[in-house]
C-alpha positions in Angstrom: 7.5 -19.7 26.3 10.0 -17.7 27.0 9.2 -14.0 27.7 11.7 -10.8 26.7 12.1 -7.7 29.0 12.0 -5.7 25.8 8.9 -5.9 23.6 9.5 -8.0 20.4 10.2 -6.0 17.7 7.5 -7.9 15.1 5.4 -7.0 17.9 6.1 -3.2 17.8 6.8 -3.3 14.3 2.8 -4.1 14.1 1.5 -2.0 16.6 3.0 0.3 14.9 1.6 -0.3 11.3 -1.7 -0.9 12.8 -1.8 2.7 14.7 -0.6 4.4 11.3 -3.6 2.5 9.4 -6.0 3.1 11.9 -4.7 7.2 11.7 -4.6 6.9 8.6 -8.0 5.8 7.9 -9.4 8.7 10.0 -7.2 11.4 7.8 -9.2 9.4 4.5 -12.7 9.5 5.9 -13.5 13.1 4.9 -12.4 11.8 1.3 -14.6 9.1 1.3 -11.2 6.5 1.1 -9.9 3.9 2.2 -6.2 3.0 2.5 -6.5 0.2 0.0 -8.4 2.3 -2.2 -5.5 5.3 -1.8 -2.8 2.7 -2.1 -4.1 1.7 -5.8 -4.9 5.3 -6.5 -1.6 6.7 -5.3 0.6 4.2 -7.2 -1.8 4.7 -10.7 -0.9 8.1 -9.9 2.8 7.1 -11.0 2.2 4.3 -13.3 -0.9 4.9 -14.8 -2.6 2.5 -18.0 -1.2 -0.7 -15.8 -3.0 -3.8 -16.5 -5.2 -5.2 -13.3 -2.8 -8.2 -13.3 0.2 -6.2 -12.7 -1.6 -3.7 -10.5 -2.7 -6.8 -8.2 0.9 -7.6 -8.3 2.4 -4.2 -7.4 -0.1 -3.9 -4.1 -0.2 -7.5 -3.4 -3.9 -8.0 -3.8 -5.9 -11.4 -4.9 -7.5 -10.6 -8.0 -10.8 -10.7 -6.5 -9.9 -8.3 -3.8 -8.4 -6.2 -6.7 -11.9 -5.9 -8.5 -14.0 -5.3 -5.4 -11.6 -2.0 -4.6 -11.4 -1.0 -8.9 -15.3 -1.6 -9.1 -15.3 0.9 -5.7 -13.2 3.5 -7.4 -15.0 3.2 -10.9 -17.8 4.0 -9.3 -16.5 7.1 -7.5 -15.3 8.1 -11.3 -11.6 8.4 -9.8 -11.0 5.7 -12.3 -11.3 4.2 -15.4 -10.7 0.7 -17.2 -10.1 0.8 -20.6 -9.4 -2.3 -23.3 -5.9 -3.0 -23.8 -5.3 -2.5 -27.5 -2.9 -5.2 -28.3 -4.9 -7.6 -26.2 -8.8 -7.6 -25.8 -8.9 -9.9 -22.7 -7.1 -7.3 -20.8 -8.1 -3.9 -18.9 -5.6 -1.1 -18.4 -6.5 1.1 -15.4 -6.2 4.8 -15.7 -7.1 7.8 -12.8 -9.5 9.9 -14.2 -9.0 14.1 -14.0 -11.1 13.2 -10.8 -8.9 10.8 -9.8 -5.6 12.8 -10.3 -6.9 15.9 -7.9 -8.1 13.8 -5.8 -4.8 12.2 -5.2 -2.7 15.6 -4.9 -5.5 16.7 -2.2 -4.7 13.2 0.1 -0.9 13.9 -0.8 -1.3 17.5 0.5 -3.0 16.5 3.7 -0.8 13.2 4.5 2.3 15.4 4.4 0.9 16.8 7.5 0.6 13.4 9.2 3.9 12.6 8.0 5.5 15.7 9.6 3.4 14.7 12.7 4.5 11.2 13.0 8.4 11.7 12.7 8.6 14.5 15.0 11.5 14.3 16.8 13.2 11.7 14.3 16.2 13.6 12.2 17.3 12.2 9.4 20.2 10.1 10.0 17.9 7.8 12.2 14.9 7.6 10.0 17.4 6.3 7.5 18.2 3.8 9.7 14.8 2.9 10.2 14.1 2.4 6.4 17.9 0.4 5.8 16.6 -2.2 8.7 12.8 -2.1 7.5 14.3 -2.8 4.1 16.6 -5.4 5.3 13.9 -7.3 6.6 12.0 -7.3 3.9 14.5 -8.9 1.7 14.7 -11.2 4.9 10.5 -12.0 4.2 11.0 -12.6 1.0 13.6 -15.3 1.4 11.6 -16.9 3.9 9.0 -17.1 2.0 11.0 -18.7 -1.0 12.0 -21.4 1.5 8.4 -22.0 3.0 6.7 -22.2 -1.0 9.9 -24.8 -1.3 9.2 -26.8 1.5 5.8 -26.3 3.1 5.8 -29.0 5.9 9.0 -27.3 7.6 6.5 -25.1 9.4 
């Protein structure tokens, strides 16, 4: 194995996420969250009445994993799960009036850990943070198109 000077930027790249979530966490506790559970809550907060199915999809989370966190939040009352009325096998999940203060009380506070962590980062560079983080994500995705095609390559 060869070893770099410079530290590999996966590596950093998941320090990096893993100090944000572990911050992140700690900025959650006093609201009795999670970042899973603020993840589903913050995007119902934009697309609210989405079917479990397409939620799992949207936050990339096995259906199982998906109930476990909705059950959680049901029973906070910060969401709901009503019948879809064109199809009775299917839930839409809505926040609750709980659920939408709630949500614009974490926003509030996170803006403060957002100024915090780009301090010092104007905005030309943090835009070329998010073109490269962006970049390689599109990069994931292809790899991963070519590993489901051909497993036994890796």
């Amino acid at each position: 194995m060869t070893m770099c000077k410079e530290e590999a930027l996966g590596r950093l790249i998941y320090d990096t996420a893993q100090d944000i979530r572990n911050i992140s966490e700690r900025y959650l506790y006093p609201f009795d969250l999670t970042v899973e559970q603020m993840h589903l809550l913050k995007k119902l907060s934009t697309d609210c009445g989405m079917t479990q199915k397409s939620l799992g999809s949207v936050v990339k989370k096995t259906p199982a994993n998906l109930t476990r966190i909705l059950d959680r939040l049901e029973g906070k009352l910060l969401i709901e799960r009503r019948p879809d009325p064109g199809d009775r096998r299917v839930y839409l999940v809505f926040l609750t009036a709980k659920g939408k203060t709630l949500v614009q009380n974490v926003y509030d506070t996170f803006q403060d850990f957002s100024t915090k962590l780009l301090r010092g980062i104007d905005e030309e560079m943090q835009q070329v943070v998010r073109m490269c983080l962006k970049k390689m994500k599109t990069n994931m995705a292809q790899v991963d198109k070519e590993l489901k095609r051909n497993p036994e390559s890796y």
